[in-house]
N, C-alpha and C positions, 0 to 999 in steps of 0.2 A: 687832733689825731692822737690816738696813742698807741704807742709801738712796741712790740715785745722783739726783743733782737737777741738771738741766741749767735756766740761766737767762740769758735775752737780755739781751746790756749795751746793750741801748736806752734812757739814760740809767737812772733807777734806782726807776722803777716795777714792773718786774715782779721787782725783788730786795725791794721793800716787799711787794711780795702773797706773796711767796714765803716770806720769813723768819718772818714770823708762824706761819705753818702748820709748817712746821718744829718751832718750838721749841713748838707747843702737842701736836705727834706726841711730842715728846720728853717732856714733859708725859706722855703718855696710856701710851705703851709704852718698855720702854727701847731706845735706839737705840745699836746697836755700833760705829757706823759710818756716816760720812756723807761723800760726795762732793759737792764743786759745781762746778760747772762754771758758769764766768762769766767774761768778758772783762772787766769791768771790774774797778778797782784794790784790790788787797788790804783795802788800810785803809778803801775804802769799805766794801766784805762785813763787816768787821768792825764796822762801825760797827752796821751793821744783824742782823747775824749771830754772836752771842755762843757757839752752842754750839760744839763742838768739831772742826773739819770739816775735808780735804781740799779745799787749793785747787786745781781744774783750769783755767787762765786761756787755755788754748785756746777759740776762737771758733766754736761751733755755729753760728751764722747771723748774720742781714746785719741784721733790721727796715729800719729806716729812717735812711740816714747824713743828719745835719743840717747845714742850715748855720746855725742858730741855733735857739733852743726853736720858734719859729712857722713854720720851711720846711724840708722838707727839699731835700737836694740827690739830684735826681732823676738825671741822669747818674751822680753817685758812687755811688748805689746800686743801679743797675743793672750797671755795671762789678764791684759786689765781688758781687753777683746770680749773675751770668757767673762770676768765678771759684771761686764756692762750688760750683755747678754744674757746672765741668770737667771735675775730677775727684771725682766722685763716690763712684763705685766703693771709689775708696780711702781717701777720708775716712771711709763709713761701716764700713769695715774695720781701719780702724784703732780707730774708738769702738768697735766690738764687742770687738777685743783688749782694749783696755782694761777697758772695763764687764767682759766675761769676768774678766778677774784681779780686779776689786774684788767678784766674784757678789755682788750686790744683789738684795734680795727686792723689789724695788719702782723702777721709776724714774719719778719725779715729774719734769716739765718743763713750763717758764712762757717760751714755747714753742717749744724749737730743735725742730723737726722731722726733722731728723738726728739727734739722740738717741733721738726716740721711732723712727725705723724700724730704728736700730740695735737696742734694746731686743727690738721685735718679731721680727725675727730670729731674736733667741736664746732666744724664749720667754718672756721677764722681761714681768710685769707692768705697763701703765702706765700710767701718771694724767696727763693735763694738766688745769695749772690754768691757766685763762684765762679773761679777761673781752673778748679779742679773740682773732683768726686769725690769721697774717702772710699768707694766701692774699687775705682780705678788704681787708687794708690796700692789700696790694698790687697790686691788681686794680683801687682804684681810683684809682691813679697810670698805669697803663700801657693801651697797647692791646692784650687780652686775646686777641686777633684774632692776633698777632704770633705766629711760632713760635715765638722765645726768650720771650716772657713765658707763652704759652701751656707752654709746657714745665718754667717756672718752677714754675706753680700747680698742674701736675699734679704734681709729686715734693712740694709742699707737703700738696696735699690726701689724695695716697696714704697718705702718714706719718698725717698728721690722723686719716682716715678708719680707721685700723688702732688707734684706743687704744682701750682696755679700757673706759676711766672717765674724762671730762670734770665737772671742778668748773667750775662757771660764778658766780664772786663777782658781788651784783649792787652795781654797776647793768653788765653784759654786752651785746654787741652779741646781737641775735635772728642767725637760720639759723647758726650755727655748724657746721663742715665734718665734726663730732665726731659718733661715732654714737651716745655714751650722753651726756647731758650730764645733769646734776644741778644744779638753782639752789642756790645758797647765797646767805647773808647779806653784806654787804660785809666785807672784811677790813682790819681798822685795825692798827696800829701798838697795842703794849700798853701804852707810857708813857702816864704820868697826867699831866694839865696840872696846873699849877702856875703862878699868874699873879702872885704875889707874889716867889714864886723865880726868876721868870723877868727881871721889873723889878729886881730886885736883882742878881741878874748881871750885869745891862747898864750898873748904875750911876743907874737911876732912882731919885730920890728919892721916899720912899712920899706925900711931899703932893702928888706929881704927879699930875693928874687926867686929862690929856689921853689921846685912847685910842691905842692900841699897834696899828698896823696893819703884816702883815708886808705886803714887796712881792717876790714870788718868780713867774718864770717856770721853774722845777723847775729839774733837775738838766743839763740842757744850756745847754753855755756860750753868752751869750749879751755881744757886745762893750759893750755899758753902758745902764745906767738913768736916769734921768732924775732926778738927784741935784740939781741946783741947782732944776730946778723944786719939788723933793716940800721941800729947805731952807726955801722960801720959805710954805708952808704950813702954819702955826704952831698952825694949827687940830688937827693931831696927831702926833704920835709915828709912827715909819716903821723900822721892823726891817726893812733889805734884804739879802737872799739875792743877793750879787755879792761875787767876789775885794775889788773895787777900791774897794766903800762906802765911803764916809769912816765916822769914829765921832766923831760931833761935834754941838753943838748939837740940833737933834730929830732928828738919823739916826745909826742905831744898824747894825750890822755883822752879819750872824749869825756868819761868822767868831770872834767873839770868846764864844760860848756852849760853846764843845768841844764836848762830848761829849752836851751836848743832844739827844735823840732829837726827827727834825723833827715827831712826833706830835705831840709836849710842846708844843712849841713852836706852833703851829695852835692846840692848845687851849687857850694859853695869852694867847693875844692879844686882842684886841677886833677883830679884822677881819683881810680876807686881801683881795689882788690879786692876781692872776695868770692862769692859763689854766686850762681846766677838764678838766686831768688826771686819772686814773682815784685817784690816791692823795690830790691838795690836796682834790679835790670831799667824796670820803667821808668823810674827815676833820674837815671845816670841817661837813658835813650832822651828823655824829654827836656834836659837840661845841656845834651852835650857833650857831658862828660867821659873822657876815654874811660874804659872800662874794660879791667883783666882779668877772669872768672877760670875757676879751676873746678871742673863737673866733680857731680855723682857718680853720674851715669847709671846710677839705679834707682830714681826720683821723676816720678810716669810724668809731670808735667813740665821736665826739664827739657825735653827736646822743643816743644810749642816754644820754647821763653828762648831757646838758644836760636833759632829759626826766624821769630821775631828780631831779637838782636841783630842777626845777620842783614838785616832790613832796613833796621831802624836806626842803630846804636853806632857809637866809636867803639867798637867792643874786640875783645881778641881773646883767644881760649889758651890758659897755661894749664900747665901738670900741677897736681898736689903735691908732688914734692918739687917743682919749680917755686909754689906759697911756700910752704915750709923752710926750703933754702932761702927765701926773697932772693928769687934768680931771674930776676923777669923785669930789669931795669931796659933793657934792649926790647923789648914787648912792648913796655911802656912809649920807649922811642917812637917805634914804627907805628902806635896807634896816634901818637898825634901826630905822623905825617900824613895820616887817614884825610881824603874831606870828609866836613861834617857833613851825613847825610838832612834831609827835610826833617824838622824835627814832627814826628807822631802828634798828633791829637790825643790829648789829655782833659779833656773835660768831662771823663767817664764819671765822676760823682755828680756832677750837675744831671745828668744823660739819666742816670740813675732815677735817679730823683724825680724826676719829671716822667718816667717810665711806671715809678711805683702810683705817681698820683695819678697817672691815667689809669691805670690799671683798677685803680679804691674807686673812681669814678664810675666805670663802667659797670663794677660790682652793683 
């Protein structure tokens, strides 16, 4: 089989939902050949992306340009809106030259929209997998009213509205623009936790009892954490996901784990902070982990993921400036007096997988 997979470098959740399903198709059938297409950086894909693949580091679409994990920058991403839009004509003529010479039996996108109406064009069959829209996100930042956003959402939705086959991982936003959708299970990351391996790489000593809590607002850069305060908190251990963490007394670096996959790492903690992403949530739900999330609330598929958690998860909701202060050790408390709920069904990239081969099948 060979596979053209287009995927949004909206920091690096939709290359976690993506890459599982990949390499469990690779699993299922043999794959000849594989394209990706992603803007963001090599040694990230790879990190997350093991099989053997064509990097395309040209930029299928915009999502959402940020000015740090919790806002985006609303002008900057309606200017790169605008010129993704310009010339259209000839970007999606180009991806068709392209996809043309790679002939792929299938193109899977997580979810440039310019891929997938390239694809239709040429007849190639296509799958998006998505737990969001970029029509939906986008619609509710702008006035819809507007002829350029309106114009926007009609070339989104047109693409959208033209795939063959919608994977919907849950927990998924409802009315999706997709005309076949399909629910799936959530899709995880395949590393195994390991919480003994994990304090031993960091240099914990095993008679340390205190608990391992990561402090991560994902994969977009965000200018600093609140290090001196979580220092002063001797009540536990704090694994922080930032460049600039120190690695000193109870704060630990993830910097310094390599090649750790961040699955492992979630499952391998006693607790998480951060925001309630489509990858930290299912993660922290399917392994257990208590979990302390501090919203948007202006992030369309953040209600679905909070709703889920309600469900599924050890999860509890702090303020943004509770993260900011790290004020939220008594949060912590009362979620692991939580029972753990059933833990969810996780096998969405196998589900995947075996959805897309039926699917090439029938074709």
């Amino acid at each position: 089989m060979r596979v053209w997979c287009a995927v949004s470098g909206h920091g690096f959740g939709h290359l976690a939902q993506t890459a599982p399903v990949l390499a469990a198709l690779a699993q299922q059938t043999p794959l000849e050949a594989l394209t990706l297409c992603c803007a963001l950086p090599a040694r990230k894909i790879r990190y997350k992306l093991t099989l053997p693949h064509i990097h395309d580091s040209e930029p299928r679409d915009v999502g959402l340009i940020q000015t740090d994990p919790m806002q985006p920058d609303l002008p900057a991403t309606a200017a790169a809106l605008d010129a993704l839009h310009a010339d259209w004509p000839q970007k999606l003529a180009r991806e068709r030259e392209k996809m043309a010479a790679f002939r792929p039996d299938v193109v899977i996108a997580n979810i440039p929209y310019l891929t997938l109406e390239a694809a239709q064009g040429l007849g190639i069959p296509t799958v998006a997998l998505a737990s969001l829209s970029w029509d939906r996100i986008v619609a509710g930042y702008y006035d819809v009213a507007e002829p350029r956003v309106a114009a926007w959402l009609q070339r989104m939705r047109v693409a959208y509205g033209g795939v063959d086959l919608a994977l919907a991982p849950h927990p998924a936003m409802a009315d999706a623009p997709f005309p076949h959708v399909v629910e799936i299970p959530p899709i995880l990351d395949a590393a195994q936790p390991d919480r003994a391996g994990l304090r031993a790489q960091l240099g914990i000593s095993p008679e340390e009892t205190r608990p391992l809590i990561l402090v991560s607002l994902g994969g977009i850069p965000i200018d600093a954490l609140p290090f001196d305060l979580l220092r002063r908190e001797r009540r536990g251990l704090f694994l922080i996901d930032h460049p600039d963490a120190p690695h000193e007394e109870n704060l630990y670096n993830v910097g310094r784990l390599g090649d750790w996959p961040f699955g492992a790492v979630i499952g391998s903690v006693d607790g998480v902070v951060g925001k309630p992403g489509y990858g930290m949530s299912v993660e922290c739900a399917a392994h257990g982990i208590p979990f302390l999330y501090a919203r948007r609330f202006h992030f369309a598929d953040e209600a679905s993921i909070c709703a889920w958690l309600a469900q599924h998860g050890r999860a509890r909701e702090i303020t943004l400036e509770q993260f900011f202060q790290a004020d939220w050790w008594a949060d912590f408390e009362a979620v692991l007096a939580q029972p753990t709920p059933p833990r969810p069904a996780h096998d969405g990239a196998q589900e995947a997988a075996r959805r897309i081969r039926c699917f090439l099948q029938r074709e």
